[in-house]
N, C-alpha and C positions, 0 to 999 in steps of 0.2 A: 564524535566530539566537536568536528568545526560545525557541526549545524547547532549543535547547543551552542559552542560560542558564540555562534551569529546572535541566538535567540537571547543571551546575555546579553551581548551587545545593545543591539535593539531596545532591549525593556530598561536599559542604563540610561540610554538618550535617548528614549521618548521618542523613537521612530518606529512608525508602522511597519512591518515586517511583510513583505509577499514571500510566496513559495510558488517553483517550478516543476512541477511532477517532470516526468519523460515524454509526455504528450502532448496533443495541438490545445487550443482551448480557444472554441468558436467566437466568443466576445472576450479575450485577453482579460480576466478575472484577476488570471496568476500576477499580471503587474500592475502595483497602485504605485501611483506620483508620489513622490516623493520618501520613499520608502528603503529601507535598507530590503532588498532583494537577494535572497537562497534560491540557486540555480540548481537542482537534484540531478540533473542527467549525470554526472560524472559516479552517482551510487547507480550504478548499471552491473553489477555483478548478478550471474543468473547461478542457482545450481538444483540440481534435482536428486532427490536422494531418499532413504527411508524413514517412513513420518515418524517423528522424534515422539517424548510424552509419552511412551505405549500407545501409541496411536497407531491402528495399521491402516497398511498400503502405502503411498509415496506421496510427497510433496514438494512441492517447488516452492525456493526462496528467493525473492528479489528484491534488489536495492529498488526503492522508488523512483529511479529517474530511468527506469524503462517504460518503452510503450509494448502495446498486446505483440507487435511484431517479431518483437525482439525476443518474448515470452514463447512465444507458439514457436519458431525458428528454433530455440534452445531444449523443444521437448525432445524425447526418442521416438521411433516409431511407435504407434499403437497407442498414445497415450496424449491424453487432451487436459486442456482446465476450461475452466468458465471463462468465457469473455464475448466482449462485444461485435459487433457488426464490421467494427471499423478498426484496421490496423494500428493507425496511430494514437488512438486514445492512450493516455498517460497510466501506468497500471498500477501508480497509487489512487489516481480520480476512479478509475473502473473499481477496483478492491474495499475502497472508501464511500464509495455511494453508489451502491446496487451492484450493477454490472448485469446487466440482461443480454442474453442470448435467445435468438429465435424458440430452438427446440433442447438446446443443453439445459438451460433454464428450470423447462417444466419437470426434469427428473433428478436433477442435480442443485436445484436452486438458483439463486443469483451472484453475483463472485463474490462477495460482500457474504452469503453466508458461507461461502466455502475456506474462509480466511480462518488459519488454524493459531497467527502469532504473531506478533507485530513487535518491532522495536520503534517507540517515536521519543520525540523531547516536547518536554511541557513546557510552560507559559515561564517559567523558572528558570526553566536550562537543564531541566532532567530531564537524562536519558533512562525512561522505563523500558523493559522486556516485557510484552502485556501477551495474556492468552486464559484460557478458562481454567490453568494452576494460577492466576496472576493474586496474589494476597486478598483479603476482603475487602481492602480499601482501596483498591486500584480495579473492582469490578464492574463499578461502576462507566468509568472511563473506558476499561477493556469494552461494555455495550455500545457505547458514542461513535467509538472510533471506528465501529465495523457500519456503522447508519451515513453518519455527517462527521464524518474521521478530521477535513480537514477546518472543522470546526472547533474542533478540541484542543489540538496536537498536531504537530511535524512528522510525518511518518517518512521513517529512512529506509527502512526494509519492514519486508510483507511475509507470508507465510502464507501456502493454500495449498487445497488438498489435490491432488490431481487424478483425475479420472481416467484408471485402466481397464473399465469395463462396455468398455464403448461396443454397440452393435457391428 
C-alpha cells in the first residue's frame, strides 16, 4: 500500500517516479533527476513453501527489494531456482527481464519464465495479484510484466517456481 501511495502521489504532481529493486544497476537507470524515488529493499521478505494454484512442487516468494543472494542463501538444501551469474542483481530486474543462467537456463528456462505470480501497482495506484488465474483483462499485463515487467508496473513481490530435481 505505500508503494501505491507513492505512485498516487507522483501521478498527482506530475513527478517522474523512479524504482529501486534490491540490486546494483551498472548505469544507475533506477534513479532519474528529479523524481519522486520508491526504494524496494525494505520489501525483502523471503519464504518458500508449496506451489499455491494446484500447482505442484514448491515455490519461492519474494518481496522485490531482494538480490539473487539473499534468494539462493534462503533456499534449503537440494533445491535451486533460476538466476543469474552475479549475486547482486536485484531479483525483481532478474524475474522481470529474462534472468539467464549458464546451464539452469537450458532445461529450466529463463527466471522470467519460471515466475508463477506477481503482486505490482499500476500507473493508477492499483495494487493487482497477476498470474495465469489473473481475469481476462488483466492477461494481457500478466504477459508484459514477465518480458519488460518494469515497464508496465511496480512489482513488490514475485513468485517462481523452484527447482528440486537438480542432478
Amino acid at each position: 500500500e505505500d508503494v501505491a501511495a507513492a505512485v498516487r502521489t507522483a501521478r498527482e504532481h506530475d513527478l517522474p517516479l523512479s524504482v529501486r529493486s534490491g540490486g546494483h544497476s551498472y548505469t544507475c537507470n533506477s534513479v532519474k533527476p528529479g523524481s519522486l524515488h520508491v526504494d524496494l529493499r525494505s520489501l525483502n521478505a523471503v519464504t518458500v513453501h508449496p506451489a499455491a494454484g494446484g500447482r505442484a512442487g514448491t515455490e519461492l516468494t519474494t518481496g522485490a527489494g531482494n538480490n539473487m543472494r539473499q534468494l539462493l542463501d534462503a533456499l534449503p538444501a537440494g533445491l535451486m531456482i533460476v538466476h543469474g551469474q552475479c549475486p547482486t542483481v536485484g531479483a525483481g530486474g532478474l524475474f522481470l527481464h529474462g534472468g539467464y543462467h549458464t546451464s539452469l537456463t537450458l532445461k529450466y528456462g529463463r527466471g522470467n519464465d519460471t515466475v508463477t505470480a506477481m503482486e505490482v501497482v499500476t500507473a493508477n495506484g492499483t495494487v493487482l495479484q497477476l498470474s495465469d488465474a489473473s481475469p481476462p483483462a488483466q492477461q494481457d499485463l500478466w504477459r508484459a510484466m514477465r518480458q519488460a515487467g518494469s515497464s508496465f508496473a511496480v512489482t513488490t513481490r514475485i513468485t517462481v517456481k523452484v527447482i528440486d530435481d537438480l542432478p
